[in-house]
Phi, psi and omega in degrees: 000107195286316208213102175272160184222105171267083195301138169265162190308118192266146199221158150326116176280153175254044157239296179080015203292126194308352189257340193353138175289316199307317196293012206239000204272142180263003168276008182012056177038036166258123154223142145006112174257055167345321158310275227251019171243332179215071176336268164326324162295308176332292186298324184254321145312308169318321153286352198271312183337293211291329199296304196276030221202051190284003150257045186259117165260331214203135170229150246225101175243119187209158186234177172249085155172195212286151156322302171306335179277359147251061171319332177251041135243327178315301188283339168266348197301311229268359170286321141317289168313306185288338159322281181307287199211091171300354167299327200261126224281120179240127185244168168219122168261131199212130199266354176312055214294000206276139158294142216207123147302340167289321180319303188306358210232348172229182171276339194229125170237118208253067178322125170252140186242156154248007183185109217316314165011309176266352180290319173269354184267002155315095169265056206308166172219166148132183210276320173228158176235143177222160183251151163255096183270105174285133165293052158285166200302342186293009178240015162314139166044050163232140179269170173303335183260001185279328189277337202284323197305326179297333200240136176271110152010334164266005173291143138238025162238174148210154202210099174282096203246126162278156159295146171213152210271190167274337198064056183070341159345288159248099191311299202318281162347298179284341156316292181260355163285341173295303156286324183238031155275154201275163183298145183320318198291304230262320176267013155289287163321298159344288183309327187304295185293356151281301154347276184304319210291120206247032183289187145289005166245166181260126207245122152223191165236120201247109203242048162202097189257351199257010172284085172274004183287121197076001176263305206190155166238170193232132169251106161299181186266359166284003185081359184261160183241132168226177233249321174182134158032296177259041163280153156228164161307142174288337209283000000 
């Protein structure tokens, strides 16, 4: 297991953004919340996942609402880690734009923007900044360089995420990623253009983010680990 994914406690997000992947889950994201009902179970899976996992380089803190509204399991995660295995690579995806003193505590900080607008208006921190662009329709007929002009010169990663829909799960969800996902022609170019691109930063596209096999596994807020997205406990 190369790459983990730690989830925080889902709570109302104060966002909301209408394409979320979390709103698609047919388990409507309840699990246990063990950080705070069995503390000691939580913390000791989440060490053995690390102990026992000698090829884990890299973790992962994303939620299904903003990650940043729980700022003390965030802040234990990464402590926790840095405890266990200093080694091990720590990103946090965060729709927060706000500056944050936890930014400073990991390696990698990946603001996903949804709307180029927003691209230059980002003031990022942390040690690598990566931008995460969900492909909404507002990136229609932007090529990779009308977008790289947009973005400030300390991202040095950037990661194109498609929308992906519920498979009916959720109509609403599927409504509107179904109007407002970006266009073929434009994620044809992208794609060309990403293809081509032989610059300093690191770019790629990712149109199936939510396919964990063989990419990563998810340690929930119940201490338990799972294989992909819609499992649930046996227990």
């Amino acid at each position: 297991m190369m790459s983990l994914q730690v989830v925080t406690p889902h709570i109302k997000c104060i966002f909301d953004c209408p394409f979320c992947i979390s709103k698609g889950h047919i388990h409507n994201n309840k699990f246990i919340n063990n950080y705070l009902l069995n503390y000691n179970l939580w913390e000791n899976n989440l060490i053995n996942v690390i102990k026992n996992n000698n090829d884990l380089k890299y973790i992962v803190i994303t939620g299904t609402n903003e990650p940043m509204q729980s700022k003390d399991y965030v802040n234990d995660v990464i402590d926790i880690i840095r405890k266990v295995n200093s080694n091990i690579q720590i990103e946090i995806q965060t729709h927060y734009y706000k500056e944050d003193d936890i930014y400073n505590k990991l390696d990698v900080v990946a603001y996903s923007v949804s709307n180029v607008n927003l691209l230059d208006k980002i003031k990022p921190i942390g040690n690598i900044q990566r931008y995460v662009i969900i492909m909404t329709d507002s990136f229609n007929g932007y090529d990779l360089d009308s977008i790289l002009k947009l973005i400030p010169r300390s991202v040095k990663q950037i990661t194109f995420k498609k929308l992906i829909d519920s498979n009916g799960v959720n109509e609403e969800m599927d409504k509107y990623i179904l109007n407002h996902s970006i266009d073929n022609n434009t994620l044809k170019k992208l794609k060309e253009d990403i293809d081509k691109y032989n610059g300093n930063l690191s770019i790629r596209l990712d149109l199936d983010c939510m396919n964990s096999i063989n990419r990563y596994k998810i340690f929930r807020e119940d201490g338990n680990l799972y294989d992909n997205w819609e499992e649930v406990s046996n227990d």
